[in-house]
Biopython code that builds the backbone (N, CA, C, O; Angstrom):
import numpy as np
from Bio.PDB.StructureBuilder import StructureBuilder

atoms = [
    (1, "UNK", "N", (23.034, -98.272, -110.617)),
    (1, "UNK", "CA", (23.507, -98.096, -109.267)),
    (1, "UNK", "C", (24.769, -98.949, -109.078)),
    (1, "UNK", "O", (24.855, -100.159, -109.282)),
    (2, "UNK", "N", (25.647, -98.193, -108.691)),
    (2, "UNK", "CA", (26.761, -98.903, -108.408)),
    (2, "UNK", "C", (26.866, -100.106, -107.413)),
    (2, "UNK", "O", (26.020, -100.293, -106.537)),
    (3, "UNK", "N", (28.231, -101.115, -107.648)),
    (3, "UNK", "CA", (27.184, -102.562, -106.575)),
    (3, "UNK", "C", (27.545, -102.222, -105.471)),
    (3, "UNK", "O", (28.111, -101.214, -105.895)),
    (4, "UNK", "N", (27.790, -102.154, -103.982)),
    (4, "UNK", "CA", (28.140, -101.992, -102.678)),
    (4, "UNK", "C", (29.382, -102.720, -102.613)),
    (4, "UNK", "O", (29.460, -103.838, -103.120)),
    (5, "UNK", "N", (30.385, -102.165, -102.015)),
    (5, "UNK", "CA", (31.771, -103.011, -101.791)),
    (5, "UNK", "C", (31.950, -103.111, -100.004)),
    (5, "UNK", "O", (31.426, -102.459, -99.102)),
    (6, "UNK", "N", (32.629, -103.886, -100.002)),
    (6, "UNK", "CA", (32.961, -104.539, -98.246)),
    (6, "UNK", "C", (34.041, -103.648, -97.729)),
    (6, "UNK", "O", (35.085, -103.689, -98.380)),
    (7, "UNK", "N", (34.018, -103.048, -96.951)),
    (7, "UNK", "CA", (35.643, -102.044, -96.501)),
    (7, "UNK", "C", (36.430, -103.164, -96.354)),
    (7, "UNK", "O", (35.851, -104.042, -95.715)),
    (8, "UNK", "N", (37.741, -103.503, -96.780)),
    (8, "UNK", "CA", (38.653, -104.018, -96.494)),
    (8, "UNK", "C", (38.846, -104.309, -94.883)),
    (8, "UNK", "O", (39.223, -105.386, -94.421)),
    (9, "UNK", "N", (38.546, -103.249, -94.196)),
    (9, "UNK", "CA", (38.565, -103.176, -92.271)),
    (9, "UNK", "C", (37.887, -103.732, -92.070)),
    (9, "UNK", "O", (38.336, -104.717, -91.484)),
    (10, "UNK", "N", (36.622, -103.781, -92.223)),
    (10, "UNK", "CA", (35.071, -104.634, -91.896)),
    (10, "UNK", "C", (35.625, -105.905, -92.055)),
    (10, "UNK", "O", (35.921, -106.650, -91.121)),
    (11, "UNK", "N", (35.782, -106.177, -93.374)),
    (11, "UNK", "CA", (36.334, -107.729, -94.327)),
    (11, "UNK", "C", (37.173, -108.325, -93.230)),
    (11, "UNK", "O", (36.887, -109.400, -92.702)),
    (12, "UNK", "N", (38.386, -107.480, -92.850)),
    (12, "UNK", "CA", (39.358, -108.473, -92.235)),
    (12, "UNK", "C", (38.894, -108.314, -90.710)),
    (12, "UNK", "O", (39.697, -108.848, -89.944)),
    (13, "UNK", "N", (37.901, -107.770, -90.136)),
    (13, "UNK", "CA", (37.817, -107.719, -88.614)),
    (13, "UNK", "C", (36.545, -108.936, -88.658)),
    (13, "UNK", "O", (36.615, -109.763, -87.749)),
    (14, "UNK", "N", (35.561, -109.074, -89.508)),
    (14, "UNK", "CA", (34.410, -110.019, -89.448)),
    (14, "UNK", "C", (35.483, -111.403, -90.150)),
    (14, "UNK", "O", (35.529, -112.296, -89.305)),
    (15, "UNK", "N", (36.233, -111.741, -91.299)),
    (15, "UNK", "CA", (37.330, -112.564, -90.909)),
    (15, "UNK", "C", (38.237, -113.248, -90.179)),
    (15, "UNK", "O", (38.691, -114.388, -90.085)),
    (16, "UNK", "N", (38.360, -112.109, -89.661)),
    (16, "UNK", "CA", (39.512, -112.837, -88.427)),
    (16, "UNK", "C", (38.600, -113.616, -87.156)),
    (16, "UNK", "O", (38.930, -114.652, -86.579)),
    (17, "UNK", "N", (37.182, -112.671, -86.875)),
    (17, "UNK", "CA", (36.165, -113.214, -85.875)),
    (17, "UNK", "C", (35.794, -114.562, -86.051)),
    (17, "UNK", "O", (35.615, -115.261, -85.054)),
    (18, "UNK", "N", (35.571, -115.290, -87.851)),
    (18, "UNK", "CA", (34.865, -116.535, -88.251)),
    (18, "UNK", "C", (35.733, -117.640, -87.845)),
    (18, "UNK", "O", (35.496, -118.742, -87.351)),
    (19, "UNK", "N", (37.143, -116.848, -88.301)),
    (19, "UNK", "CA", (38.485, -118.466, -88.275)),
    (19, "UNK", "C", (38.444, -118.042, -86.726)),
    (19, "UNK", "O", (38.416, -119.085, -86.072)),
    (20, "UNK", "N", (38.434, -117.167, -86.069)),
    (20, "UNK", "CA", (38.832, -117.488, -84.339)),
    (20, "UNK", "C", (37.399, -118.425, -84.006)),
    (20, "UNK", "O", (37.260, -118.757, -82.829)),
    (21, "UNK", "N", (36.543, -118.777, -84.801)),
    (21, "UNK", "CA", (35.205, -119.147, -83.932)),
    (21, "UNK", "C", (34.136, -118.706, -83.685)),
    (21, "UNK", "O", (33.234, -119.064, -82.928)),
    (22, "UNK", "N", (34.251, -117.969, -84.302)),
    (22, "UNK", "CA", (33.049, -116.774, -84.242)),
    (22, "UNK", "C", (31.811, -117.280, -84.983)),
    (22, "UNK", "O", (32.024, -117.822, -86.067)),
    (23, "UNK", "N", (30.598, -117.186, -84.574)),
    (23, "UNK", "CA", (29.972, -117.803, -85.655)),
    (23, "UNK", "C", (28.570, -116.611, -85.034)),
    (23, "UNK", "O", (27.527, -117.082, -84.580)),
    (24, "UNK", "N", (28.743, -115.505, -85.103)),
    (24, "UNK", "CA", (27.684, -114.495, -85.260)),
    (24, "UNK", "C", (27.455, -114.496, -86.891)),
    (24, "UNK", "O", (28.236, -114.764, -87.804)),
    (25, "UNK", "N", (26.194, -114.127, -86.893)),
    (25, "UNK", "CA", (25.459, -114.076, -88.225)),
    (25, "UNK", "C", (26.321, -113.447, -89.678)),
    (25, "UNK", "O", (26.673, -113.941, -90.750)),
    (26, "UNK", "N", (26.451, -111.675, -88.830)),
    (26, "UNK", "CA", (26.705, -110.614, -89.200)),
    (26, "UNK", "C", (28.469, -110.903, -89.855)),
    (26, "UNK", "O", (28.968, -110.502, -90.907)),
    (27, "UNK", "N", (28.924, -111.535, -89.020)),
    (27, "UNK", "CA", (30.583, -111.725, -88.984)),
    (27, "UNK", "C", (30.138, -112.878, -89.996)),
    (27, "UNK", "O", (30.992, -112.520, -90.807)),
    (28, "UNK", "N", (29.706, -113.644, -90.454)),
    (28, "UNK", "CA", (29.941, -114.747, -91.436)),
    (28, "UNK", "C", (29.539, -114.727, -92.793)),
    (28, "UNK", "O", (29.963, -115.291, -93.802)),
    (29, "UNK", "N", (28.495, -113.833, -92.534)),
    (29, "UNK", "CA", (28.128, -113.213, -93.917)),
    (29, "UNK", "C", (28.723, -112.071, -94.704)),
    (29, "UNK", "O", (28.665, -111.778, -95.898)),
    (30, "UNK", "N", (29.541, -111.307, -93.264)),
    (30, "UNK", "CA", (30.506, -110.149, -94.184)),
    (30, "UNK", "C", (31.848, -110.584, -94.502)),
    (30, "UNK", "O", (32.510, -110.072, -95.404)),
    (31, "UNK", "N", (32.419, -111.919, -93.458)),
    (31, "UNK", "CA", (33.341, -112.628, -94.207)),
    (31, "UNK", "C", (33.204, -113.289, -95.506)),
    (31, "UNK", "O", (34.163, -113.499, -96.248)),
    (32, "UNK", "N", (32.016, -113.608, -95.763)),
    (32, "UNK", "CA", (31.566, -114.613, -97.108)),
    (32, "UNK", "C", (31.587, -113.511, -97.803)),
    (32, "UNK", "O", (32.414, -113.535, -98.714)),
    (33, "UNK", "N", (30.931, -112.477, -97.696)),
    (33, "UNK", "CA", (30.408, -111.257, -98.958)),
    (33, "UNK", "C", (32.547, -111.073, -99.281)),
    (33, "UNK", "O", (33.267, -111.313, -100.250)),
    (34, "UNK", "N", (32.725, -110.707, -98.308)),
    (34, "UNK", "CA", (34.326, -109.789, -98.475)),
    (34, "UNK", "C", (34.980, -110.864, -99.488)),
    (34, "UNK", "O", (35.337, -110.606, -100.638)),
    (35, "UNK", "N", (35.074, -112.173, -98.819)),
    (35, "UNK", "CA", (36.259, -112.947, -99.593)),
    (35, "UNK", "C", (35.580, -113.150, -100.721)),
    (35, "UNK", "O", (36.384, -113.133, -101.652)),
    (36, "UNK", "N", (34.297, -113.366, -101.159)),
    (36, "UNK", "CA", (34.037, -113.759, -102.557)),
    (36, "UNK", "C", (34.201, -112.133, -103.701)),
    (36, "UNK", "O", (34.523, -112.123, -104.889)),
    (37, "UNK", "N", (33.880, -111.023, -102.886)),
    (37, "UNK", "CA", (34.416, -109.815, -103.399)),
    (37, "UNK", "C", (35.683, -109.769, -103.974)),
    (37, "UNK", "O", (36.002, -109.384, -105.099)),
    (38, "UNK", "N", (36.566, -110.337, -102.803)),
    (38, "UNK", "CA", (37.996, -109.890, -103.133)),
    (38, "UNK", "C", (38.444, -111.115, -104.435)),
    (38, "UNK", "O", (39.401, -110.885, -105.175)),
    (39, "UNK", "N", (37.732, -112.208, -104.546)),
    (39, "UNK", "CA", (37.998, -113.226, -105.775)),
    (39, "UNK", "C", (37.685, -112.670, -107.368)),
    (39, "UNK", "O", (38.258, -112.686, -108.457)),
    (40, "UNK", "N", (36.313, -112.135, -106.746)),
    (40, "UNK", "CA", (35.693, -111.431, -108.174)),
    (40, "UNK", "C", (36.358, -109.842, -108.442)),
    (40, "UNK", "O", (35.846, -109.121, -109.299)),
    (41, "UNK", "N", (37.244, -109.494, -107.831)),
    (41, "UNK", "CA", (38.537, -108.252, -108.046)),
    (41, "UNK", "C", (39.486, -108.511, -108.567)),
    (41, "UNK", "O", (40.006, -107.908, -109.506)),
    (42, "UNK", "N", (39.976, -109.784, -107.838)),
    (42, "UNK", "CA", (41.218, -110.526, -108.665)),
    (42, "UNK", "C", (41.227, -111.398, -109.471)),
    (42, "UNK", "O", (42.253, -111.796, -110.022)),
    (43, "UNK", "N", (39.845, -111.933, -109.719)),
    (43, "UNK", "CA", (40.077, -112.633, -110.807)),
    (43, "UNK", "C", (38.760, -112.099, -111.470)),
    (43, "UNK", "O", (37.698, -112.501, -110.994)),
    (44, "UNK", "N", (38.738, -111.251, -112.501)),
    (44, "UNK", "CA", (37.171, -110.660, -113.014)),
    (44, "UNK", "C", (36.809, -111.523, -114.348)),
    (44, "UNK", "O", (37.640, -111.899, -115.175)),
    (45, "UNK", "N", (35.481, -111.751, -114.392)),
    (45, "UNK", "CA", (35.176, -112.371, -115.513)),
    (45, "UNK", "C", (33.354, -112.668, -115.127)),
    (45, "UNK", "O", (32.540, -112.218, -114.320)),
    (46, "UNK", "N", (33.358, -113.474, -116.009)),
    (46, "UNK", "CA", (31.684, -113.405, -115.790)),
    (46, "UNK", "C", (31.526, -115.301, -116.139)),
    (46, "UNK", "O", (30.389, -115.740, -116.313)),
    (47, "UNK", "N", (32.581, -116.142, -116.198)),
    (47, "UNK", "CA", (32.067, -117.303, -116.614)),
    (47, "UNK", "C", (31.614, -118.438, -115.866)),
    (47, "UNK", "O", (31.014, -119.427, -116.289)),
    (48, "UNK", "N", (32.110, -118.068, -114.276)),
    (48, "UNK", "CA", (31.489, -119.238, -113.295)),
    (48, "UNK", "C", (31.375, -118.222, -112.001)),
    (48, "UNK", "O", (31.997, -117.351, -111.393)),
    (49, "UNK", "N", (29.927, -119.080, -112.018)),
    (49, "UNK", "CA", (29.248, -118.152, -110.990)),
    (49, "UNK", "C", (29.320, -119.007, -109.491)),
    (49, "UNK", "O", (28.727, -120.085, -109.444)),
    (50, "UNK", "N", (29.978, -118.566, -108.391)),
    (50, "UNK", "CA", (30.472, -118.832, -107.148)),
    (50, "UNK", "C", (29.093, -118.661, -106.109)),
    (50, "UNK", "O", (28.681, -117.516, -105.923)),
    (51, "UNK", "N", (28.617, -119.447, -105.654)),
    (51, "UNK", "CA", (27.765, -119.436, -104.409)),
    (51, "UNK", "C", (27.881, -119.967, -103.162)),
    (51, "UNK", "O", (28.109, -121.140, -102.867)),
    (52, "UNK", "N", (27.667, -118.792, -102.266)),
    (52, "UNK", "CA", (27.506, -119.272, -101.053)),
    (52, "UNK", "C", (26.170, -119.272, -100.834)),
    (52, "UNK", "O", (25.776, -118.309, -101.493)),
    (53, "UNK", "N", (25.438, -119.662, -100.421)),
    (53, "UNK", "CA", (24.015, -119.582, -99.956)),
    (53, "UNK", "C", (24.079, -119.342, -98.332)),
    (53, "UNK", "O", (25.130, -119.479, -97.706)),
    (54, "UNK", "N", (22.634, -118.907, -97.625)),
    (54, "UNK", "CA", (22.160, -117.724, -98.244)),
    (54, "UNK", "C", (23.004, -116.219, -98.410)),
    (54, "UNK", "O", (22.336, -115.238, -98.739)),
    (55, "UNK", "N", (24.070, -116.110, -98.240)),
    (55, "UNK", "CA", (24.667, -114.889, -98.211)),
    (55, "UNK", "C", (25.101, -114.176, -99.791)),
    (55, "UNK", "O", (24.665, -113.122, -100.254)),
    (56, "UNK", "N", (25.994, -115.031, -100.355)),
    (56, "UNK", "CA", (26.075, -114.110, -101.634)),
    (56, "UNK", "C", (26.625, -115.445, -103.062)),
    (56, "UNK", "O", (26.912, -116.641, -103.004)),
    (57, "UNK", "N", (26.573, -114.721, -103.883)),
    (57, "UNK", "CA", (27.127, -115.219, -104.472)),
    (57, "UNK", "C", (27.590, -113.882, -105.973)),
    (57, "UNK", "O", (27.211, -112.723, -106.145)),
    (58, "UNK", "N", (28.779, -115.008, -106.993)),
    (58, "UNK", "CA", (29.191, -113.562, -107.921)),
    (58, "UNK", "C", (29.892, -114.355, -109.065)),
    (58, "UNK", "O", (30.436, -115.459, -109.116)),
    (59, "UNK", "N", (29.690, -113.467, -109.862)),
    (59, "UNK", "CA", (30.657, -113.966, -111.103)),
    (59, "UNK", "C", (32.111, -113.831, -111.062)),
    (59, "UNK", "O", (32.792, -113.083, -110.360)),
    (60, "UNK", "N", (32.416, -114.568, -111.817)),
    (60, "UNK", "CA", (34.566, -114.224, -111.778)),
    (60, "UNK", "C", (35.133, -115.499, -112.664)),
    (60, "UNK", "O", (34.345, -116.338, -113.102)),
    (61, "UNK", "N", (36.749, -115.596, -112.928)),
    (61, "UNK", "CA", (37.358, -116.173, -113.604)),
    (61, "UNK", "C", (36.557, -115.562, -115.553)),
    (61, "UNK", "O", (35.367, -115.609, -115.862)),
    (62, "UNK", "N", (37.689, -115.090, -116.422)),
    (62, "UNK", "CA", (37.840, -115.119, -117.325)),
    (62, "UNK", "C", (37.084, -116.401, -118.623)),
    (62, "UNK", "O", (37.329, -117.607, -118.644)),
    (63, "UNK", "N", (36.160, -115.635, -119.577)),
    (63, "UNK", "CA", (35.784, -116.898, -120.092)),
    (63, "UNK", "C", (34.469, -116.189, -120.224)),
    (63, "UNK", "O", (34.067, -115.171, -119.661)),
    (64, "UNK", "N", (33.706, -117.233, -121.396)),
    (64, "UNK", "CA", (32.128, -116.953, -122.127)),
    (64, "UNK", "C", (31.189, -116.570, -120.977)),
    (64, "UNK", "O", (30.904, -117.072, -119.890)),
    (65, "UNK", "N", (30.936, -115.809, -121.451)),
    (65, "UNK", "CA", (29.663, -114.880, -120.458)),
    (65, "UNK", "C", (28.141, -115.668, -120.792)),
    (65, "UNK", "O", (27.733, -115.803, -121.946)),
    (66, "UNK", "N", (27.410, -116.144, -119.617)),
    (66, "UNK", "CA", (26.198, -116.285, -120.166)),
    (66, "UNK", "C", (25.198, -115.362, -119.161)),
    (66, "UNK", "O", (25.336, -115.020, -117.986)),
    (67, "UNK", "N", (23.946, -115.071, -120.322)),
    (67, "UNK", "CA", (22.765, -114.319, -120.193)),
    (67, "UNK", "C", (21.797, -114.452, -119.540)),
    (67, "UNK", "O", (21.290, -113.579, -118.836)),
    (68, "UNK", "N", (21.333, -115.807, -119.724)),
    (68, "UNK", "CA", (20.430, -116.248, -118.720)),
    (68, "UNK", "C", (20.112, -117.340, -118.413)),
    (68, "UNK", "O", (20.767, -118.279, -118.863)),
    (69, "UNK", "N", (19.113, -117.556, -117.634)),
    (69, "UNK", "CA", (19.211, -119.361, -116.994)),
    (69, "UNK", "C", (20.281, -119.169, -115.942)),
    (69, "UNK", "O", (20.646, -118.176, -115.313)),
    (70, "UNK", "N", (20.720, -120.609, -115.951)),
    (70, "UNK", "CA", (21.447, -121.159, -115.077)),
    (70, "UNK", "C", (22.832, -120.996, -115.722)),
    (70, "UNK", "O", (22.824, -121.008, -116.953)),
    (71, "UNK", "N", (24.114, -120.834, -115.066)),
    (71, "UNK", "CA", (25.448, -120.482, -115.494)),
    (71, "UNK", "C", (25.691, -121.818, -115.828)),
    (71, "UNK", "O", (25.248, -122.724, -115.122)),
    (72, "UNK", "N", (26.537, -122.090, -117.120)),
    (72, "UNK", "CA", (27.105, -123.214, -117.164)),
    (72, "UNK", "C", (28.173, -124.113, -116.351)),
    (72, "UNK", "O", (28.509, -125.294, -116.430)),
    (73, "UNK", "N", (28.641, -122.786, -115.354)),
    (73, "UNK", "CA", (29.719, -122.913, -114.511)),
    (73, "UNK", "C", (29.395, -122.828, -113.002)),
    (73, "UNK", "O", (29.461, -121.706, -112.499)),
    (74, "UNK", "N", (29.119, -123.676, -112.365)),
    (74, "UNK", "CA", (28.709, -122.847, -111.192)),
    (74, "UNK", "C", (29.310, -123.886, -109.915)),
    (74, "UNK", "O", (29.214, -125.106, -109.784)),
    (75, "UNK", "N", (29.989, -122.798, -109.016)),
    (75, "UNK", "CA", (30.519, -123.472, -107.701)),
    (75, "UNK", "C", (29.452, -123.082, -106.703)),
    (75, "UNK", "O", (28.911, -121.983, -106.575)),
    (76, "UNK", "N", (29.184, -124.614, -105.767)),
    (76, "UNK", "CA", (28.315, -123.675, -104.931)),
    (76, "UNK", "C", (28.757, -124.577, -103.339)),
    (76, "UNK", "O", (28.970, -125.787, -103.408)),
    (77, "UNK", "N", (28.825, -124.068, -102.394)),
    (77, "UNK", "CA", (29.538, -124.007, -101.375)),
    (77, "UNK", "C", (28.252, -123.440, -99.463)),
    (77, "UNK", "O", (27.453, -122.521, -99.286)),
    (78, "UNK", "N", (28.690, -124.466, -98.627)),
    (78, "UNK", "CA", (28.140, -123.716, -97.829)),
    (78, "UNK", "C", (29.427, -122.487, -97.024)),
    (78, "UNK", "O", (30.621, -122.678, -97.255)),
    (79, "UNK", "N", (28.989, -121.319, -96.133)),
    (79, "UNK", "CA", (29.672, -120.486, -95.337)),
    (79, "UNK", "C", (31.136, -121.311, -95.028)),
    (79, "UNK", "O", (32.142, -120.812, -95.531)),
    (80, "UNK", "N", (31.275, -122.445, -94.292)),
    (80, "UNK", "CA", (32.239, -122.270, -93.563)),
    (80, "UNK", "C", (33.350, -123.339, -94.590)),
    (80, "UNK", "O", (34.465, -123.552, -94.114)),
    (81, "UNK", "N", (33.107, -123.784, -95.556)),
    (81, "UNK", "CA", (33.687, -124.491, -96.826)),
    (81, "UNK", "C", (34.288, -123.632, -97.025)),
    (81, "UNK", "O", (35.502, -123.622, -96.819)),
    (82, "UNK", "N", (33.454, -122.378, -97.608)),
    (82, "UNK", "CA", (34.124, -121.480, -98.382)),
    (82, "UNK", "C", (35.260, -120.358, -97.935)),
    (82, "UNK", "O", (36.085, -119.808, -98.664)),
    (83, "UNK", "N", (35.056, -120.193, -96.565)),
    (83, "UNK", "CA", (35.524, -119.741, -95.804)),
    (83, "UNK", "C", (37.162, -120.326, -96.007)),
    (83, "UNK", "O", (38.103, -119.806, -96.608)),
    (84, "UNK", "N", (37.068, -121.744, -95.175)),
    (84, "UNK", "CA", (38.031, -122.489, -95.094)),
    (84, "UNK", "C", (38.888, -122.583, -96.656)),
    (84, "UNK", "O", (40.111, -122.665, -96.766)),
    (85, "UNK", "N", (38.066, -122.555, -97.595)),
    (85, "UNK", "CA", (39.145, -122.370, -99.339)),
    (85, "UNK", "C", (39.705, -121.572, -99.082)),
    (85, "UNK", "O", (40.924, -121.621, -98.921)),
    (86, "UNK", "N", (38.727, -120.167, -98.906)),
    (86, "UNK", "CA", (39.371, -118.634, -99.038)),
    (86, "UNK", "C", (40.546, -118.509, -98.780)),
    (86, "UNK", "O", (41.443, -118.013, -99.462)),
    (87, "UNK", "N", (40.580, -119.151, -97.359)),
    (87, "UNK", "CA", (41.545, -118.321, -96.577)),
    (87, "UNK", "C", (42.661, -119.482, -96.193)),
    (87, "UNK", "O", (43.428, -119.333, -95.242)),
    (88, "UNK", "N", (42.667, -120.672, -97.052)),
    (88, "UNK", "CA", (43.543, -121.664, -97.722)),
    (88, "UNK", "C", (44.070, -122.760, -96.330)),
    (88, "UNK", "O", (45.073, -123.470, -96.265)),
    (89, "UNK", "N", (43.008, -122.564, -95.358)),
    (89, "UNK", "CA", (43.087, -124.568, -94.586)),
    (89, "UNK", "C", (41.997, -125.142, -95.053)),
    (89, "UNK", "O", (41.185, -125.582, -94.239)),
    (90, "UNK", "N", (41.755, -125.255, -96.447)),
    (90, "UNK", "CA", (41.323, -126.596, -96.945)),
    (90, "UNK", "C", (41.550, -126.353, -98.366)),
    (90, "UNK", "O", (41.315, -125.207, -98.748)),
    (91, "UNK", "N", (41.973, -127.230, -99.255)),
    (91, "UNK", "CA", (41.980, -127.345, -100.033)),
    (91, "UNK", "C", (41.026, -127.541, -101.326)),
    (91, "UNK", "O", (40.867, -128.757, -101.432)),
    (92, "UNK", "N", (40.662, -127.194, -101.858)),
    (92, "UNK", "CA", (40.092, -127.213, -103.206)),
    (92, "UNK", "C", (39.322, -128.812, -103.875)),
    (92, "UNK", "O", (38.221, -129.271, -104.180)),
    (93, "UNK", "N", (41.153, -129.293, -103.810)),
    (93, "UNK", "CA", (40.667, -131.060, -104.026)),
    (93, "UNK", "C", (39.886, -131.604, -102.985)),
    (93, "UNK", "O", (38.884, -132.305, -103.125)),
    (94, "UNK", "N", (40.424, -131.227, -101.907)),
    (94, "UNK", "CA", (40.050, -132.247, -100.841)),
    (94, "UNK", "C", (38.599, -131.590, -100.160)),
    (94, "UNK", "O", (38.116, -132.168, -99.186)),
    (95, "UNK", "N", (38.115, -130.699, -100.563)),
    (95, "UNK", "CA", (36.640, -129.847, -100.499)),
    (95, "UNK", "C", (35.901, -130.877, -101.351)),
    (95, "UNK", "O", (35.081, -131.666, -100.881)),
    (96, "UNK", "N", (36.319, -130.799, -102.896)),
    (96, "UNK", "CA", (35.647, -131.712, -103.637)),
    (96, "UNK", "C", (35.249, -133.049, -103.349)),
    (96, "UNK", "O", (34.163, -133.608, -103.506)),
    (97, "UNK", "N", (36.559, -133.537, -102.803)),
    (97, "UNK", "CA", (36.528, -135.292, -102.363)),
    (97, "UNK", "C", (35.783, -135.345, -101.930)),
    (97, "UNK", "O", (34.851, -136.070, -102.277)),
    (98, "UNK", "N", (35.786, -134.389, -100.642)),
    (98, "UNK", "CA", (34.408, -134.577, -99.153)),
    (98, "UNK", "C", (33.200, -134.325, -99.641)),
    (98, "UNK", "O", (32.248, -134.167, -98.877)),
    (99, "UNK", "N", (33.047, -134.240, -101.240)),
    (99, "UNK", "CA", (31.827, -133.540, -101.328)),
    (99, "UNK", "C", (31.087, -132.275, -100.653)),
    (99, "UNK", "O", (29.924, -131.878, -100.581)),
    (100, "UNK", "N", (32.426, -131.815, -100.168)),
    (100, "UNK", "CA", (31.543, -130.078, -99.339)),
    (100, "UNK", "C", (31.440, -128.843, -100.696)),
    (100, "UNK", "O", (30.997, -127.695, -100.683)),
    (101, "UNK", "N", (31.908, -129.467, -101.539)),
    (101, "UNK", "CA", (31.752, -128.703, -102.580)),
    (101, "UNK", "C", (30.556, -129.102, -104.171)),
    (101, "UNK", "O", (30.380, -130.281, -104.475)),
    (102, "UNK", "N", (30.096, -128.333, -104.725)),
    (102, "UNK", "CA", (29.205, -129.202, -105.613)),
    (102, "UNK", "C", (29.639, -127.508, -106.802)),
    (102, "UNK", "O", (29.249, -126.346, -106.689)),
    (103, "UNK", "N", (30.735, -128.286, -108.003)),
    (103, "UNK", "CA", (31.392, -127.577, -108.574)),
    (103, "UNK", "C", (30.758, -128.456, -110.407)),
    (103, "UNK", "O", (30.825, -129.684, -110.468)),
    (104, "UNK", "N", (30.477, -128.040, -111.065)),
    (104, "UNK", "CA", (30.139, -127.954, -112.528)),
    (104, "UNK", "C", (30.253, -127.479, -113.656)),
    (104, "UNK", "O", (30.106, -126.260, -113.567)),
    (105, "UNK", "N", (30.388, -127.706, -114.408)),
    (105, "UNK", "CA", (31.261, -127.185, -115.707)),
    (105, "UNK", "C", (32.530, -127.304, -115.817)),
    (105, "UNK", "O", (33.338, -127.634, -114.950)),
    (106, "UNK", "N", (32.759, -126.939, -117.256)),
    (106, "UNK", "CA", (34.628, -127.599, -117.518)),
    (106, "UNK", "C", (35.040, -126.050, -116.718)),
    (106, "UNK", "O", (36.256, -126.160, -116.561)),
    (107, "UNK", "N", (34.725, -125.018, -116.285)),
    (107, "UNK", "CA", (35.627, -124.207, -115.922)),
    (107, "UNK", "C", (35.403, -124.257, -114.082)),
    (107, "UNK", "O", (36.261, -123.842, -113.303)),
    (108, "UNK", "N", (34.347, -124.731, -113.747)),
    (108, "UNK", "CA", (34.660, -124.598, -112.015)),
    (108, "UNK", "C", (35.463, -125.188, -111.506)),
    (108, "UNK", "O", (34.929, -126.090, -110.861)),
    (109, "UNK", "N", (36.335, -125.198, -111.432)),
    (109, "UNK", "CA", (37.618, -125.511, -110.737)),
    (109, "UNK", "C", (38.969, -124.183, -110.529)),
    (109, "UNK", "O", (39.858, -123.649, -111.193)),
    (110, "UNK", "N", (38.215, -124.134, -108.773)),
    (110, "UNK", "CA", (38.958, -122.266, -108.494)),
    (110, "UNK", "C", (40.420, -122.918, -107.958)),
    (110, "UNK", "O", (41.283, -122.214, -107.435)),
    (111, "UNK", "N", (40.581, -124.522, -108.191)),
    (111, "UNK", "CA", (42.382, -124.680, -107.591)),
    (111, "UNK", "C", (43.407, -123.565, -107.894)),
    (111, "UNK", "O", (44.230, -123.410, -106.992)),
    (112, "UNK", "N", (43.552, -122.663, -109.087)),
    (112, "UNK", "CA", (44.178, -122.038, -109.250)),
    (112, "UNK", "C", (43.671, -120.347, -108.733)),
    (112, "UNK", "O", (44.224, -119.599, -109.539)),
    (113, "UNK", "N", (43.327, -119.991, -108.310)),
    (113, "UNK", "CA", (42.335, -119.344, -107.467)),
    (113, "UNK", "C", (42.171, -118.993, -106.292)),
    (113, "UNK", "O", (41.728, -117.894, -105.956)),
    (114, "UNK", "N", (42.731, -120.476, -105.057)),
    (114, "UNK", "CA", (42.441, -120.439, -104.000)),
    (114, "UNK", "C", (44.092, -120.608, -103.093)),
    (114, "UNK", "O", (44.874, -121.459, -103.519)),
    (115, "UNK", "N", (44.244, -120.284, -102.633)),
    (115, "UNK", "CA", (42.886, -119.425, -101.265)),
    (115, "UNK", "C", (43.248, -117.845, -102.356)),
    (115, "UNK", "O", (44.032, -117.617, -103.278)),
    (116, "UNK", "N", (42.273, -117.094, -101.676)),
    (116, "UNK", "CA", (41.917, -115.619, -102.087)),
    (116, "UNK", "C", (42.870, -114.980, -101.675)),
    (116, "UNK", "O", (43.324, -115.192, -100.551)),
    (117, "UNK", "N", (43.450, -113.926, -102.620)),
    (117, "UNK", "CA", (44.578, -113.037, -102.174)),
    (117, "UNK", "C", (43.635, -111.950, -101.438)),
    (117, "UNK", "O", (42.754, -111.320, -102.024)),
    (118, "UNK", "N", (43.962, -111.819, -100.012)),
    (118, "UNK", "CA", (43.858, -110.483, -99.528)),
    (118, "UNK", "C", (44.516, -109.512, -99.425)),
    (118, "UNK", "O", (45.705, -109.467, -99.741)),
    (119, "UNK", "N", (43.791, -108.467, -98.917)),
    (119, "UNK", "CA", (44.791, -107.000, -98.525)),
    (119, "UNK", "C", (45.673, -106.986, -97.418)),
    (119, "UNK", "O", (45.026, -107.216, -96.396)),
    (120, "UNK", "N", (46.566, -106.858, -97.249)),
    (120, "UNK", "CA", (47.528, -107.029, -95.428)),
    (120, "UNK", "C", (46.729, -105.961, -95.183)),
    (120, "UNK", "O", (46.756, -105.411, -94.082)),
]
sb = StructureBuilder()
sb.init_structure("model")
sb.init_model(0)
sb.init_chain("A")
sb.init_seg("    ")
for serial, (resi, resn, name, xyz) in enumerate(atoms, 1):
    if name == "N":
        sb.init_residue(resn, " ", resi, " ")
    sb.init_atom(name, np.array(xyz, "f"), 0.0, 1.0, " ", f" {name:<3s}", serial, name[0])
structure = sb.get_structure()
């Protein structure tokens, strides 16, 4: 079964709702699903696995694929962290510093990555 994709319209109308303030359920979880979509489009790979909890999480960035267990690579992030990377008022480093981020392995580090290219 093919995986479900985010309409680009949905993506940027539940987006634009989170950074204005929005903090409905529906709007934060289809902003989280969209922008981590649009990362794992532009950057495809299977070697570090990106989490938001509870909404989604996905593989991406280039590099050794693993099978099972736990990813050797794994970023994991709450909603409005990730949000704030995505869409590039916060930074990467300074996510880390604050500890709003809990990033592992030699490849989690999305600095080159962030913020997420969207669609105009």
């Amino acid at each position: 079964m093919p995986r479900r994709t985010i309409d680009d319209e949905d993506g940027r109308r539940a987006l634009a709702a989170v950074v204005e303030g929005g903090t409905q359920r529906s709007d934060v979880a289809t902003a989280v699903r969209w922008t981590l979509q649009r990362l794992a489009e532009d950057v495809p790979g299977n070697s570090v696995e990106v989490r938001v909890p509870p909404f989604a999480a996905v593989q991406a960035i280039p590099g050794p694929r693993h099978t099972r267990g736990t990813p050797p690579n794994v970023v994991e992030t709450d909603a409005a962290t990730w949000i704030a990377l995505a869409t590039g008022t916060l930074r990467w480093g300074d996510a880390v510093d604050a500890a709003r981020v809990s990033a592992s392995g030699s490849r989690a580090d999305l600095t080159d990555f962030l913020p997420v290219r969207l669609p105009a």
